[in-house]
BALOBA-1460 file (C-alpha; in Angstrom, 3 decimals):
// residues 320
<rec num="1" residu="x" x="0.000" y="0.000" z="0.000"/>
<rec num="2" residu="x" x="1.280" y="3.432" z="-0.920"/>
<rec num="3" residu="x" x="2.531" y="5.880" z="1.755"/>
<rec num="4" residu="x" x="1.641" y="9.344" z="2.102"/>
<rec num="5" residu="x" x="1.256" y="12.491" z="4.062"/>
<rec num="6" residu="x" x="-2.470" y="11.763" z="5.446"/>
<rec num="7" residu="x" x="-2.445" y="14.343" z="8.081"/>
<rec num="8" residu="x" x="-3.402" y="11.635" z="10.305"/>
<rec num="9" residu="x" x="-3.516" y="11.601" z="14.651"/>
<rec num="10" residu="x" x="-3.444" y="9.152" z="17.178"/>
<rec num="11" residu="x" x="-4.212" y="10.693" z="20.611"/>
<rec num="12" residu="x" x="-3.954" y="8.666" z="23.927"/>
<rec num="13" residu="x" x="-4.841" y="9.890" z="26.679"/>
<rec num="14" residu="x" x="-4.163" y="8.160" z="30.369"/>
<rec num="15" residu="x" x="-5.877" y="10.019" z="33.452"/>
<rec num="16" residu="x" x="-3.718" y="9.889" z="36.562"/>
<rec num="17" residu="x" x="-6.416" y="9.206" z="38.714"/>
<rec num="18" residu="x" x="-7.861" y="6.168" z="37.041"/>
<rec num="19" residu="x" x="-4.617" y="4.489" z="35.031"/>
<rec num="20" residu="x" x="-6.713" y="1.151" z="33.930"/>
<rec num="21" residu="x" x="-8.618" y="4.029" z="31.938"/>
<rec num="22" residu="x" x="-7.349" y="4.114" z="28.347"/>
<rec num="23" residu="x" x="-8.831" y="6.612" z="25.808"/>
<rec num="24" residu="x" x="-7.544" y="6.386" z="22.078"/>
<rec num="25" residu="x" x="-8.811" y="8.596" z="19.537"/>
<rec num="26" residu="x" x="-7.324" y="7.964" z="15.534"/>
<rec num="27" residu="x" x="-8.111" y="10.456" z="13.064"/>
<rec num="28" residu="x" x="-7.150" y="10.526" z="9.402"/>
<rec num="29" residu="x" x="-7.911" y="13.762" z="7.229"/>
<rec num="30" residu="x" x="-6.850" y="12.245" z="3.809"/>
<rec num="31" residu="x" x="-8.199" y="8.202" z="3.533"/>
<rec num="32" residu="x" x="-5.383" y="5.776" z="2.151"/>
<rec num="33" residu="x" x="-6.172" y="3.721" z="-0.770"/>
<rec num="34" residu="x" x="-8.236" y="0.406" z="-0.275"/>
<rec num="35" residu="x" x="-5.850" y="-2.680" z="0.182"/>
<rec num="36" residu="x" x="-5.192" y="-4.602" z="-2.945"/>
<rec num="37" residu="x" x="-5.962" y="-8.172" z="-3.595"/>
<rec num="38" residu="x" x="-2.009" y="-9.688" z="-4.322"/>
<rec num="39" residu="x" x="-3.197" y="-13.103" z="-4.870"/>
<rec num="40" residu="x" x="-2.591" y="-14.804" z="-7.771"/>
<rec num="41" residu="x" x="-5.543" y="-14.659" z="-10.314"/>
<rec num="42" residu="x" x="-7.450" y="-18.376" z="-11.181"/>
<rec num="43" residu="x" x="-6.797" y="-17.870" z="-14.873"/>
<rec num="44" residu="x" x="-2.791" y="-17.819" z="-14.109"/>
<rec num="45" residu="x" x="-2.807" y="-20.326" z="-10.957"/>
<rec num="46" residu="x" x="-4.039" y="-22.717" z="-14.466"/>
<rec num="47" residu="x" x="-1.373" y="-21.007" z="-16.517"/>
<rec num="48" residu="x" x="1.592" y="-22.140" z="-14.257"/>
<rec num="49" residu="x" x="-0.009" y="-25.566" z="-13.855"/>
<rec num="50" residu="x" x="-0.444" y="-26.460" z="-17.776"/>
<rec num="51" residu="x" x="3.566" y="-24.840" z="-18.000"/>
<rec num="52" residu="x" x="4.495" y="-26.938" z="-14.741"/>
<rec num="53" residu="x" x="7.304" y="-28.584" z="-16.584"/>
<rec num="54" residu="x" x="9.280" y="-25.302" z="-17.633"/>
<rec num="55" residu="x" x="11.057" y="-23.093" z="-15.092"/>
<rec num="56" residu="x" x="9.521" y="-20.646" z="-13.176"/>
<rec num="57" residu="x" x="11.576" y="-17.979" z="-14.977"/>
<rec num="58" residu="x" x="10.231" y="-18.997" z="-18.273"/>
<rec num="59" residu="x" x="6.173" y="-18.684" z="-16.983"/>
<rec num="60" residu="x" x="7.014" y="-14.939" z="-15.161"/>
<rec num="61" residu="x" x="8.452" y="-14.189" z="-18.699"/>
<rec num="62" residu="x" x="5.407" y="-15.147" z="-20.588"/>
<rec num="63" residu="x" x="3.256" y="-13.485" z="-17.507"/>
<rec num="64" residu="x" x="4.821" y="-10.633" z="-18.788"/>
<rec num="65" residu="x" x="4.536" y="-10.717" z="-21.973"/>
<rec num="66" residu="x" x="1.048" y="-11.470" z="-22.003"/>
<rec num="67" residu="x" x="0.347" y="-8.447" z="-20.115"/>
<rec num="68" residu="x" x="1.779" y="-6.198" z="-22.054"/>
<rec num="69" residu="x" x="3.793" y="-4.186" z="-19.784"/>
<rec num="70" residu="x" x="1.256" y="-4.055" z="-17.793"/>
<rec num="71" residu="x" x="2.379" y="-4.269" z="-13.995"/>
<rec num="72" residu="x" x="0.904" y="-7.075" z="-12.197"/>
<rec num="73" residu="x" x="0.034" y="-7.215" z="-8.433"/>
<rec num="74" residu="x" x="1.758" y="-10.532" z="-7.874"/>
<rec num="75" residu="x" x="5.124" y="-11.666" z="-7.510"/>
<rec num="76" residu="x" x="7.678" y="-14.116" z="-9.450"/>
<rec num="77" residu="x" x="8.568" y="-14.921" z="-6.405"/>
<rec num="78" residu="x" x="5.091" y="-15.910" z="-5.519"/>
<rec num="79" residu="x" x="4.995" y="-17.809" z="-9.260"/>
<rec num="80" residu="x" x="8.155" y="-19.636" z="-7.716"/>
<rec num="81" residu="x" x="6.159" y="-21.146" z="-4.804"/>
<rec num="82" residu="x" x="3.278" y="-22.038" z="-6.146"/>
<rec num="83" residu="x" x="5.325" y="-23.505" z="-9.421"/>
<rec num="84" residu="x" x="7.148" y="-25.501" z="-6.145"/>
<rec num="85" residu="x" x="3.746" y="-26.992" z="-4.441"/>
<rec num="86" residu="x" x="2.778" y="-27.850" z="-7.829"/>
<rec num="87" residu="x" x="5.565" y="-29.691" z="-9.053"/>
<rec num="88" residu="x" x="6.055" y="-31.505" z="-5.503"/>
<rec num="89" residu="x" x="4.699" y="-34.886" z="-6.830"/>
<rec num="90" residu="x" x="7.617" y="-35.516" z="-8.617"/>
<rec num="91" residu="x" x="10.299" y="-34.676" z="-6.658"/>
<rec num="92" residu="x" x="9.276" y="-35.134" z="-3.087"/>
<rec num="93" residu="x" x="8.836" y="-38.934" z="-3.184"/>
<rec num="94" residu="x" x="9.151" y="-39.869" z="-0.160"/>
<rec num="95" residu="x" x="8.997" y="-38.099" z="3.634"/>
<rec num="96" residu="x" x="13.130" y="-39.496" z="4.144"/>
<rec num="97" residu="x" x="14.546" y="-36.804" z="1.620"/>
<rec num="98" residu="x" x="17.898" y="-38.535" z="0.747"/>
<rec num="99" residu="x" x="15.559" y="-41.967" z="-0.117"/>
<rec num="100" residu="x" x="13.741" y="-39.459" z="-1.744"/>
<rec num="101" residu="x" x="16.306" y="-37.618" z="-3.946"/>
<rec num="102" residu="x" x="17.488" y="-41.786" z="-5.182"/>
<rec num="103" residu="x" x="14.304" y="-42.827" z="-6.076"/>
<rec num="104" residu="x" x="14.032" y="-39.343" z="-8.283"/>
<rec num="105" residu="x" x="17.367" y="-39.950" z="-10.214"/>
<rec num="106" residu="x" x="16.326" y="-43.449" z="-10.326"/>
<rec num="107" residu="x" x="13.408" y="-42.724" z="-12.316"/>
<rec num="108" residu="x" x="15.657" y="-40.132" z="-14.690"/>
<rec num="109" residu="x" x="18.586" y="-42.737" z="-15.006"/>
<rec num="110" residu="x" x="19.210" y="-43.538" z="-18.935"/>
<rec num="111" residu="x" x="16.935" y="-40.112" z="-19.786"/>
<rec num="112" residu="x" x="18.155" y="-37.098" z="-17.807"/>
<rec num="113" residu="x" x="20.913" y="-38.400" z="-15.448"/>
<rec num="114" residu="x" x="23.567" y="-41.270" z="-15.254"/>
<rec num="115" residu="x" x="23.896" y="-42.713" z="-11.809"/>
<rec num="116" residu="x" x="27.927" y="-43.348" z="-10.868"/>
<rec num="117" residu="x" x="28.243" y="-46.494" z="-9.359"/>
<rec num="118" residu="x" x="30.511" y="-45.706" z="-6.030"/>
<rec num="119" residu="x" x="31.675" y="-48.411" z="-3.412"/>
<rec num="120" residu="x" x="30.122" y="-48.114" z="-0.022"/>
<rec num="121" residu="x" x="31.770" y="-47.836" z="2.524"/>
<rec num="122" residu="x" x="31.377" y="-48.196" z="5.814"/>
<rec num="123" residu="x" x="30.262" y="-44.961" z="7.759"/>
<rec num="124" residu="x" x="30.170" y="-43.022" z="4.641"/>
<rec num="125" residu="x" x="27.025" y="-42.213" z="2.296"/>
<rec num="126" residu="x" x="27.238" y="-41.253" z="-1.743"/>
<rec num="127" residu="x" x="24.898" y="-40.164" z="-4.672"/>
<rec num="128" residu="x" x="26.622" y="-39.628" z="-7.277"/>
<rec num="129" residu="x" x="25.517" y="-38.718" z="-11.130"/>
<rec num="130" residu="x" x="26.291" y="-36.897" z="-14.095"/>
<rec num="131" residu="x" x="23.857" y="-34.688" z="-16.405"/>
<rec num="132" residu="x" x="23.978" y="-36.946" z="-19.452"/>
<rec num="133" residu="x" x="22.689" y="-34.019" z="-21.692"/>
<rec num="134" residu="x" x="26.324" y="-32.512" z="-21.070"/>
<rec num="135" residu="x" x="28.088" y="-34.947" z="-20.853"/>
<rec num="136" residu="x" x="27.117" y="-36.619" z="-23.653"/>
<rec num="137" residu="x" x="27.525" y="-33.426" z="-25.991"/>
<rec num="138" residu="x" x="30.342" y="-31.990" z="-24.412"/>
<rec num="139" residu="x" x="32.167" y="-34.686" z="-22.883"/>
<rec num="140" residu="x" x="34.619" y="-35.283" z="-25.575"/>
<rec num="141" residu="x" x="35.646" y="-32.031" z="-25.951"/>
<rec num="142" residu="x" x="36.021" y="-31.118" z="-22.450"/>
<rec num="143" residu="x" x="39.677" y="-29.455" z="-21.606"/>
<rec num="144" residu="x" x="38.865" y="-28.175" z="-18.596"/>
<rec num="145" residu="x" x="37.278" y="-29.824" z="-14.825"/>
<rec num="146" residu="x" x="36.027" y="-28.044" z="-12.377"/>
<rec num="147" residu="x" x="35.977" y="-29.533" z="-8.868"/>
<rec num="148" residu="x" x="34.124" y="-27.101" z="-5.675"/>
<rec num="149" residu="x" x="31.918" y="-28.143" z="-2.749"/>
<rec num="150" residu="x" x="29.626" y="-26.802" z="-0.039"/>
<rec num="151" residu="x" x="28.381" y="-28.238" z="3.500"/>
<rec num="152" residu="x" x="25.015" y="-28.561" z="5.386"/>
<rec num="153" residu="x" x="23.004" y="-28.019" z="2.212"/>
<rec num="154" residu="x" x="20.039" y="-29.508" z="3.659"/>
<rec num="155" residu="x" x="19.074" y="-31.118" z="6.658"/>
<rec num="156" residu="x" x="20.620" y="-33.975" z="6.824"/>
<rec num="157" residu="x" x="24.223" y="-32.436" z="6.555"/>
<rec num="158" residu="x" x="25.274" y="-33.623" z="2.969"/>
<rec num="159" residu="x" x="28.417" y="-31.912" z="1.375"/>
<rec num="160" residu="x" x="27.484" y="-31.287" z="-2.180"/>
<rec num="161" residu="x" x="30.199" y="-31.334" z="-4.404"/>
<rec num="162" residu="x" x="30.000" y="-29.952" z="-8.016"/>
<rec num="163" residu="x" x="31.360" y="-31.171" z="-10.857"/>
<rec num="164" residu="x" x="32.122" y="-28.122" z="-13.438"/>
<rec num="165" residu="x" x="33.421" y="-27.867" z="-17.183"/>
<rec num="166" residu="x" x="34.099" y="-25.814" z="-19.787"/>
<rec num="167" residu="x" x="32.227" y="-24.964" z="-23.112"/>
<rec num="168" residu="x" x="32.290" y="-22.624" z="-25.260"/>
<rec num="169" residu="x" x="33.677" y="-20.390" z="-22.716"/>
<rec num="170" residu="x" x="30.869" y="-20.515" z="-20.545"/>
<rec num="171" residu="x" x="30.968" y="-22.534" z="-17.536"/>
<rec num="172" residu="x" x="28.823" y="-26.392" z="-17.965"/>
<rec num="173" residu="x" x="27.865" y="-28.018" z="-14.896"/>
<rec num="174" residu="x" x="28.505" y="-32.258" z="-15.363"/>
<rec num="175" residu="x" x="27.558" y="-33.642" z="-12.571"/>
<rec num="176" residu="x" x="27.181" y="-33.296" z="-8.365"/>
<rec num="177" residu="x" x="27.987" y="-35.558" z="-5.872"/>
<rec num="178" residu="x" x="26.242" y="-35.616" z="-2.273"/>
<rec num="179" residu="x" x="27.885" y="-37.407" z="0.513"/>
<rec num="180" residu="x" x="27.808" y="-37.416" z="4.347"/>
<rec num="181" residu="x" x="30.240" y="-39.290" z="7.248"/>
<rec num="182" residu="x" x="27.236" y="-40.948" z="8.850"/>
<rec num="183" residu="x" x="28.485" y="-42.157" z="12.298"/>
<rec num="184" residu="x" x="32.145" y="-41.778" z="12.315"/>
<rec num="185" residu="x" x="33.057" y="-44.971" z="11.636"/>
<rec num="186" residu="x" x="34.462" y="-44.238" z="8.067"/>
<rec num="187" residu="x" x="37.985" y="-45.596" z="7.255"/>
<rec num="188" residu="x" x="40.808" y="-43.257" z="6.883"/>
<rec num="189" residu="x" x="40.589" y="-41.322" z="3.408"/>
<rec num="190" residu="x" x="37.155" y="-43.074" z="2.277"/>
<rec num="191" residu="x" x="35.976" y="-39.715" z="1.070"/>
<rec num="192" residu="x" x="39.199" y="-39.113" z="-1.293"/>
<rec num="193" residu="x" x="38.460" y="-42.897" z="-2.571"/>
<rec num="194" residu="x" x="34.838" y="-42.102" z="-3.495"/>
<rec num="195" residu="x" x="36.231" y="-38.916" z="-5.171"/>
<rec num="196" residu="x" x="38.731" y="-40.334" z="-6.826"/>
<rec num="197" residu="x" x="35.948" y="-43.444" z="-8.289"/>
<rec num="198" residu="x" x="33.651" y="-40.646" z="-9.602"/>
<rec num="199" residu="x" x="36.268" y="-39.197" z="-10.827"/>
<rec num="200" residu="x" x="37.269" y="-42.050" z="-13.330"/>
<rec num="201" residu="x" x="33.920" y="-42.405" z="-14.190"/>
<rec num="202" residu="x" x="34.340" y="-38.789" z="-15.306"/>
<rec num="203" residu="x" x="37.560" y="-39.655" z="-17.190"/>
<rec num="204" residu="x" x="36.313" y="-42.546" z="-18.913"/>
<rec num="205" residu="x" x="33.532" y="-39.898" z="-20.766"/>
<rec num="206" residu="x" x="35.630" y="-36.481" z="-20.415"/>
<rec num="207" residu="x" x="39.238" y="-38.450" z="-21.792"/>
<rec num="208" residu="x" x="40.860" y="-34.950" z="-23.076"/>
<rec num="209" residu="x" x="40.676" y="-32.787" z="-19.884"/>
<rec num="210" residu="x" x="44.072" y="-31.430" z="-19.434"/>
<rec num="211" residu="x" x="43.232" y="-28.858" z="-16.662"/>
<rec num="212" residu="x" x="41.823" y="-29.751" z="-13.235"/>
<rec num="213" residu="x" x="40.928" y="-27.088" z="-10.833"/>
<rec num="214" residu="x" x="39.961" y="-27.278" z="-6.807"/>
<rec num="215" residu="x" x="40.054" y="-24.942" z="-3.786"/>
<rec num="216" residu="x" x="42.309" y="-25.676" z="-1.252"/>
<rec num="217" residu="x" x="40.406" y="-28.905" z="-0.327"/>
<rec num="218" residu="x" x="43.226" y="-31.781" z="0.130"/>
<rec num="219" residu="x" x="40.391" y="-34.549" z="-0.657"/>
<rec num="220" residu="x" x="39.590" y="-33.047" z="-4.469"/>
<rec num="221" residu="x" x="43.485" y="-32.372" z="-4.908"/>
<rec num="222" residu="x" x="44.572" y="-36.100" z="-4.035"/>
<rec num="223" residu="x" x="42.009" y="-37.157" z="-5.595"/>
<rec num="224" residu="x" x="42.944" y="-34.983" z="-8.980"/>
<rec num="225" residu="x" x="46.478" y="-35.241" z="-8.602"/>
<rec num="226" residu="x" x="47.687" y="-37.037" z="-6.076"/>
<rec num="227" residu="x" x="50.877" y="-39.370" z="-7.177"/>
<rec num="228" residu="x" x="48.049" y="-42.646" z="-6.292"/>
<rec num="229" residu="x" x="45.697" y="-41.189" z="-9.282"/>
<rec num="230" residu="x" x="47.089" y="-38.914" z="-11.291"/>
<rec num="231" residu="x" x="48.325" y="-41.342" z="-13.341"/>
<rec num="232" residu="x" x="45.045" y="-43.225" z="-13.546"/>
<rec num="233" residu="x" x="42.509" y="-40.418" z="-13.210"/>
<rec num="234" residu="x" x="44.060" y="-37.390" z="-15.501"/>
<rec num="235" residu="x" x="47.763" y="-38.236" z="-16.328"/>
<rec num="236" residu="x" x="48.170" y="-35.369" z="-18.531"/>
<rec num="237" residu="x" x="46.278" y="-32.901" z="-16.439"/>
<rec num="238" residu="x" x="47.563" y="-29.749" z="-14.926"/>
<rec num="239" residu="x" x="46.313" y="-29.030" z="-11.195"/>
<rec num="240" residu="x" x="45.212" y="-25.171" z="-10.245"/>
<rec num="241" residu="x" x="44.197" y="-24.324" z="-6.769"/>
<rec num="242" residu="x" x="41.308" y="-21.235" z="-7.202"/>
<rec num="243" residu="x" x="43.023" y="-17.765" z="-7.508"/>
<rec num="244" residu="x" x="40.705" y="-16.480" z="-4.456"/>
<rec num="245" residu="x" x="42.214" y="-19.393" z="-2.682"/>
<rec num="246" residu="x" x="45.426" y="-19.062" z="-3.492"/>
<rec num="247" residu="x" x="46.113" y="-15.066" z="-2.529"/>
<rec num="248" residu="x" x="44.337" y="-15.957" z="0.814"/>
<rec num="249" residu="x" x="46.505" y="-18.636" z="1.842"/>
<rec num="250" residu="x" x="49.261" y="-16.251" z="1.008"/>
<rec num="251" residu="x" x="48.074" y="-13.748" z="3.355"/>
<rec num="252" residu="x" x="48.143" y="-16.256" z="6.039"/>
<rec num="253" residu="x" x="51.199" y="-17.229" z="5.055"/>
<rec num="254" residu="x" x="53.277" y="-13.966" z="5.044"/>
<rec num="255" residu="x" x="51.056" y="-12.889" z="8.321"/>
<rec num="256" residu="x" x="52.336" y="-15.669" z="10.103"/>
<rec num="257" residu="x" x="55.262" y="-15.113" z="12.561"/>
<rec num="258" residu="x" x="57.101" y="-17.865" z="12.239"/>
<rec num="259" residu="x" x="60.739" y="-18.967" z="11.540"/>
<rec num="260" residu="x" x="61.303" y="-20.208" z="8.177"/>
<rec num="261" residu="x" x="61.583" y="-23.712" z="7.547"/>
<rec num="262" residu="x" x="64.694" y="-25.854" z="6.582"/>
<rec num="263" residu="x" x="65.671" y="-24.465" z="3.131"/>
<rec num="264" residu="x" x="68.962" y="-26.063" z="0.779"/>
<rec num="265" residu="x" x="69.012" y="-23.847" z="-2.346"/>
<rec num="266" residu="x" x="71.222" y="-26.980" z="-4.266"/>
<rec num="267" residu="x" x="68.187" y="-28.808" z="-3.627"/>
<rec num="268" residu="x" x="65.782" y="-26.277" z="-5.507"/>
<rec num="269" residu="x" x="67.802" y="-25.889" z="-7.890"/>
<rec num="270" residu="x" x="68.048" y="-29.190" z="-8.997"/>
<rec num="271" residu="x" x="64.309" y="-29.125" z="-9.854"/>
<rec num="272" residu="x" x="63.992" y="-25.424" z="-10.809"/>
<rec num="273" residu="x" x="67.283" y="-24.687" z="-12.764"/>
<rec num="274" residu="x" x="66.604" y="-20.942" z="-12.478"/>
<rec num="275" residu="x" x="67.214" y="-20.917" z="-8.703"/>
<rec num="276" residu="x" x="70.920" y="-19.646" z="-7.840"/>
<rec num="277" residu="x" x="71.987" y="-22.306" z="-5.585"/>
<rec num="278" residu="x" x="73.968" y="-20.380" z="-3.613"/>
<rec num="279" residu="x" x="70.708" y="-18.524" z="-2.092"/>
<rec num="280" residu="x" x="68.956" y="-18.203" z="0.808"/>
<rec num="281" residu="x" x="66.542" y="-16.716" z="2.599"/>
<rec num="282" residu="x" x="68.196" y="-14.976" z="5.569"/>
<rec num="283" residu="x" x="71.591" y="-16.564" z="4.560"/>
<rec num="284" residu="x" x="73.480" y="-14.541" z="2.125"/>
<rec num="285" residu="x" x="72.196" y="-11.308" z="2.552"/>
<rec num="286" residu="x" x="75.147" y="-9.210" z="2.527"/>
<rec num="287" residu="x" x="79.363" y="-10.631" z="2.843"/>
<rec num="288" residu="x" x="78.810" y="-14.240" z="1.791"/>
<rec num="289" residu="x" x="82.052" y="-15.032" z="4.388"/>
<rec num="290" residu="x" x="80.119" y="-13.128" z="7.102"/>
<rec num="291" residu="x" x="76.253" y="-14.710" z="7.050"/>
<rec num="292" residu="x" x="76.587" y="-17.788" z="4.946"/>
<rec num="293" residu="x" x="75.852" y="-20.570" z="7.442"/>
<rec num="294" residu="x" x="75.384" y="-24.164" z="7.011"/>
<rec num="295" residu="x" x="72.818" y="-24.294" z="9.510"/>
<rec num="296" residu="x" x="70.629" y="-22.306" z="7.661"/>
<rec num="297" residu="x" x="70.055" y="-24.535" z="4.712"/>
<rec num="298" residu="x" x="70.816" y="-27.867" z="5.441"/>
<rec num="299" residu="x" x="69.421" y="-30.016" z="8.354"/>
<rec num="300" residu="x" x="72.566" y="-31.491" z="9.586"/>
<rec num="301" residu="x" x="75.099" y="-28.490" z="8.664"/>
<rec num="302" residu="x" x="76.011" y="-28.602" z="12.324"/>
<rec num="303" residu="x" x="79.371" y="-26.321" z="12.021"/>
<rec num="304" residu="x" x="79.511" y="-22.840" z="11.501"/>
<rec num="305" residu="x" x="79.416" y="-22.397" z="8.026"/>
<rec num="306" residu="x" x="79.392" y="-25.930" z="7.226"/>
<rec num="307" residu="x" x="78.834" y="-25.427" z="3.183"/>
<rec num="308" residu="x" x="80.349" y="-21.959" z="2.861"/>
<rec num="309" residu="x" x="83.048" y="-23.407" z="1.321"/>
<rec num="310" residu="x" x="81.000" y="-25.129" z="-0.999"/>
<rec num="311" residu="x" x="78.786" y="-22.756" z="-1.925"/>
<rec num="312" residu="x" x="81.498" y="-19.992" z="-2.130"/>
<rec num="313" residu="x" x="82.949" y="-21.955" z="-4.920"/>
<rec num="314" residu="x" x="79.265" y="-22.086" z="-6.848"/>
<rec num="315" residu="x" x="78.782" y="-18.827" z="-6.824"/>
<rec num="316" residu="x" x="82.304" y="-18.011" z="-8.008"/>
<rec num="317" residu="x" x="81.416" y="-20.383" z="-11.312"/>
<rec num="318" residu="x" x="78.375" y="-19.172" z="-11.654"/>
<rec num="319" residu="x" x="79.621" y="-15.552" z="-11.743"/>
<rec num="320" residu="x" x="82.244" y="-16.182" z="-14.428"/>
């Protein structure tokens, strides 16, 4: 209902000599506008019910387009709910909602979804499937995989991860996988094992992917990349932790006040050739005779300057 200057009073008056004695007087000089009616007319209560099958989106857009502009008392979001109640015979099943959400993907298996088969294990529950529609079309092609979760998405505390690809540019969701530790008897690493199985499933129909991506979640990285199924899963894969991810676990990083860890720059450099092996953090800052100390990059340099000669002798090769 609109809002507007109505020159409107409400008086109360309380007499000190009888308290229990309450007189209220309300006054309004201009009247506000009747209330309007906001429920949803008969004729498109029918409309959403013969269009039950698309999304609600698609019946507000032909709403509006059938009024012509016209602006409508209702809301989508009251569309959404009713389009919810209506549609409630096929997805709510059953009053247990995770025996509900099987016997749903059940009935879509072959058609609409492909149930992964996943071992059960003890203490641990799985559904797992893939949108055949995208797989099917896309799979093939698919360079890049997409691996995120989220927690307590419904009642009965299942993670929900998502399984994401590439198309076109545009992102392509391929499949989800719910899951929940059910009484804490699960087996050390059963949730990386029933990664890693939909994960091959996800190979054997996505063969090309060449880039994997995760947040900092060590159960999707081993079971992208660890050395146990990277050769199995996605040999030829590259692994990419999320950018947000990775600049925040930086922060924490450099934030941290702590001494740094054991460090042998020979080491490092015999995996990244561009490292000058005779560096260090905290070591050769300055006169290489004065700080250059053993100690400081090797575990068991337990004499002062137990490398410098050593290292001297690098750097004077690798200066020439």
């Amino acid at each position: 209902m609109p809002r507007h200057r109505c020159k409107g009073w409400l008086h109360i008056t309380i007499q000190n000599t009888i308290p229990a004695l309450v007189r209220i007087r309300l006054n309004h000089d201009i009247p506000h506008p009747h209330y309007t009616d906001i429920s949803i007319p008969e004729h498109v209560q029918n409309l959403i019910y013969e269009c039950r099958r698309q999304t609600p989106g698609q019946i507000w857009d032909r709403i509006l387009a059938e009024n012509e502009g016209r602006t409508v008392e209702y809301t989508e979001r009251q569309v959404y709910a009713l389009w919810q109640h209506i549609n409630e015979e096929v997805w709510w099943l059953d009053d247990d909602q995770v025996k509900s959400a099987r016997m749903v993907l059940e009935a879509a298996q072959g058609k609409e979804v492909e149930l992964i088969d996943v071992t059960m294990e003890k203490g641990i529950d799985v559904i797992a499937f893939a949108l055949k529609d995208s797989v099917d079309e896309f799979g093939g092609e698919m360079a890049e995989l997409a691996m995120d979760s989220t927690w307590k998405t419904n009642a009965a505390q299942y993670e929900l991860y998502a399984l994401v690809g590439e198309a076109n540019g545009q992102a392509l969701v391929m499949g989800f996988v719910c899951t929940v530790m059910t009484d804490g008897s699960a087996a050390k690493g059963a949730k990386e094992r029933m990664l890693t199985e939909t994960l091959r499933w996800f190979k054997k129909h996505c063969p090309n992917v060449r880039f994997t991506l995760t947040d900092k979640d060590w159960s999707e990285i081993n079971a992208l990349c660890s050395p146990y199924t990277l050769r199995t899963v996605f040999p030829n894969a590259k692994h990419q932790i999320c950018y947000w991810h990775a600049i925040k676990y930086i922060e924490e990083r450099l934030a941290e006040n702590k001494p740094l860890a054991a460090y042998d720059p020979r080491k490092a450099h015999t995996v990244f050739k561009f490292i000058d092996p005779t560096w260090a953090p905290g070591v050769t800052r300055g006169d290489i005779k004065e700080y250059l100390d053993g100690r400081d990059v090797e575990l068991d340099g337990n004499e002062q300057g137990g490398i410098r000669k050593r290292l001297t002798a690098q750097r004077e090769v690798s200066n020439v």
